[in-house]
C-alpha positions as CSV (number, residue, x, y, z in Angstrom):
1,X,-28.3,157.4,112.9
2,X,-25.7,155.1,111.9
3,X,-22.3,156.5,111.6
4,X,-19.8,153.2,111.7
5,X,-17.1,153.3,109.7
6,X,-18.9,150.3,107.7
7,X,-21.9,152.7,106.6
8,X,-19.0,155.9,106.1
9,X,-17.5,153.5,103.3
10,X,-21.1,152.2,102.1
11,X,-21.6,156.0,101.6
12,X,-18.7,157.1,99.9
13,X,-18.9,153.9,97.3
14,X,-22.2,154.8,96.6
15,X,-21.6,157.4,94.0
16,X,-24.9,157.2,92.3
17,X,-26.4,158.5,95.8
18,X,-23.8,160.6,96.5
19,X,-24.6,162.7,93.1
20,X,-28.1,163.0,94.3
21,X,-27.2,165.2,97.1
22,X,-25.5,168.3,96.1
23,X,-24.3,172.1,98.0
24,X,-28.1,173.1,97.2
25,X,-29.8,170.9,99.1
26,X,-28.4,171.7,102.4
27,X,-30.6,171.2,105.0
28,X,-31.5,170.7,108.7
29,X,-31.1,167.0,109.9
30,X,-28.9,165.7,107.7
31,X,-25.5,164.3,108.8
32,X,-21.9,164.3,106.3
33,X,-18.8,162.9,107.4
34,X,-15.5,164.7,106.8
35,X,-11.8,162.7,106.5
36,X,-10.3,164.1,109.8
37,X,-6.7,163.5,110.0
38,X,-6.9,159.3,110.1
39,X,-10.4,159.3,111.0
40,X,-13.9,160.8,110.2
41,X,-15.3,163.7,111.6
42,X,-19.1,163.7,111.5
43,X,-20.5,166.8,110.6
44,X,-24.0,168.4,110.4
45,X,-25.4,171.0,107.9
46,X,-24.4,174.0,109.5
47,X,-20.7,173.2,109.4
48,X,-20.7,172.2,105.5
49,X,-22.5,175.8,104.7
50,X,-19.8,177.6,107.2
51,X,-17.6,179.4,104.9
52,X,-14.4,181.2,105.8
53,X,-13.4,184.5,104.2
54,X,-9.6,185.3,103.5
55,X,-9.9,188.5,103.9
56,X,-13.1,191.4,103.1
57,X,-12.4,190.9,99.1
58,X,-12.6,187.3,98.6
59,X,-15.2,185.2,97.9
60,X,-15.5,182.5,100.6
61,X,-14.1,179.1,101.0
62,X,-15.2,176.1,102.6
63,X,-13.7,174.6,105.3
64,X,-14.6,170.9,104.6
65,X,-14.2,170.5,100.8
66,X,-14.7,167.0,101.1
67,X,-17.5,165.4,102.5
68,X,-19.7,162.8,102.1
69,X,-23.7,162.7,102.9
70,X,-25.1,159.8,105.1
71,X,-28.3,159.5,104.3
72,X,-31.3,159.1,107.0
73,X,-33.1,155.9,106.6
74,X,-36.2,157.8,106.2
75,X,-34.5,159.8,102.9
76,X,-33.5,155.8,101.6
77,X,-37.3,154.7,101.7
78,X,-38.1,158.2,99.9
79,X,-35.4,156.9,97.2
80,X,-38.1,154.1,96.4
81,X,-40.8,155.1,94.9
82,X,-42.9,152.5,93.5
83,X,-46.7,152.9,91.9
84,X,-48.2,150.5,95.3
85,X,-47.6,150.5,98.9
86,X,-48.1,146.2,98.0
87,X,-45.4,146.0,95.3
88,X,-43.0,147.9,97.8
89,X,-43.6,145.2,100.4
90,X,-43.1,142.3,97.8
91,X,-39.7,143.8,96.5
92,X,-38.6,144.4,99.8
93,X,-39.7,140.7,100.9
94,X,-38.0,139.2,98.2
95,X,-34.6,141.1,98.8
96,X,-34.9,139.8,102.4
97,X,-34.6,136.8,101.0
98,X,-37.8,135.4,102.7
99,X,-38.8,133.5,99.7
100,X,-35.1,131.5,99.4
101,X,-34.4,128.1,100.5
102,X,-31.4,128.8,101.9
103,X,-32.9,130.9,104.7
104,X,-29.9,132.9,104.7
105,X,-31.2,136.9,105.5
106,X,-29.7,139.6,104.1
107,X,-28.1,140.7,106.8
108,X,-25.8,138.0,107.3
109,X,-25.5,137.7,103.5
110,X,-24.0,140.7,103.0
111,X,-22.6,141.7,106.1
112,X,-24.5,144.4,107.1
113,X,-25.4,145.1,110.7
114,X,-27.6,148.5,110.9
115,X,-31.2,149.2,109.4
116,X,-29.3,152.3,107.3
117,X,-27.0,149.5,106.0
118,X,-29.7,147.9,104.8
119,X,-31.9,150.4,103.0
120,X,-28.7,151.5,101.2
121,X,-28.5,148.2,100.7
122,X,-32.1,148.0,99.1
123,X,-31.8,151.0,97.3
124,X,-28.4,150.4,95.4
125,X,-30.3,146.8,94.3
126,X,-33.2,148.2,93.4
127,X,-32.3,151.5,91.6
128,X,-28.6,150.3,90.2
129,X,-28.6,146.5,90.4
130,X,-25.6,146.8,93.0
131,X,-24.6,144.6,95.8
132,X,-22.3,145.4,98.6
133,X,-19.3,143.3,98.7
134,X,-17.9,144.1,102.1
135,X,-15.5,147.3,99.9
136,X,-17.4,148.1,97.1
137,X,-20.6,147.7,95.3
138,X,-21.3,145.8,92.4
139,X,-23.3,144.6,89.5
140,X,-25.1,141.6,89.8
């Protein structure tokens, strides 16, 4: 599971997949990143349902309001959902970039260095028509 500080910002950027993960859908196996001081603490489930009370009256609080999901590459491919396993293939081929002259992967084009990198990757072209920029994403 990637968790470099490249995909953390990939993640928090990505606010159209950010909104599609919400307090409801908790659950085991996935992984959330929390600003720690200067840094990120990585975080599982567990900790982002943990709620502390103030006393026996209140309602709860969390202890992490902020977090940010980093989705599983197996939860990116799921974000796909085309009518055939074949036109899956093609649009994946043709982001790769395997039909260009330049020969240039994606990787290298944009930077990205981890297979999570590069379904977000996928899935922010594919569903928004956004490219990573090295800070943001944007339309193209």
């Amino acid at each position: 599971m990637d968790t470099t500080k490249q995909y953390i910002l990939m993640c928090e950027k990505a606010n159209e997949i950010q909104e599609l993960h919400t307090n409801n859908n908790l659950e085991t196996g996935n992984v959330y990143v929390s600003k720690y001081y200067f840094d990120y603490k990585v975080l599982n489930y567990k900790d982002i349902a943990e709620v502390y009370y103030d006393d026996g009256y209140n309602c709860g609080t969390r202890k992490y309001k902020y977090y940010c999901w980093l989705p599983r590459q197996d939860q990116l491919q799921e974000m796909i959902k085309l009518k055939s396993l074949r036109q899956s293939y093609i649009n994946f081929d043709f982001f790769l970039g395997l039909d260009r002259a330049d020969h240039r992967d994606v990787m290298s084009r944009y930077g990205l260095n981890t297979m999570e990198q590069l379904w977000l990757a996928f899935v922010m072209k594919e569903k928004y028509n956004k490219v990573w920029n090295g800070k943001d994403w944007e339309v193209r």
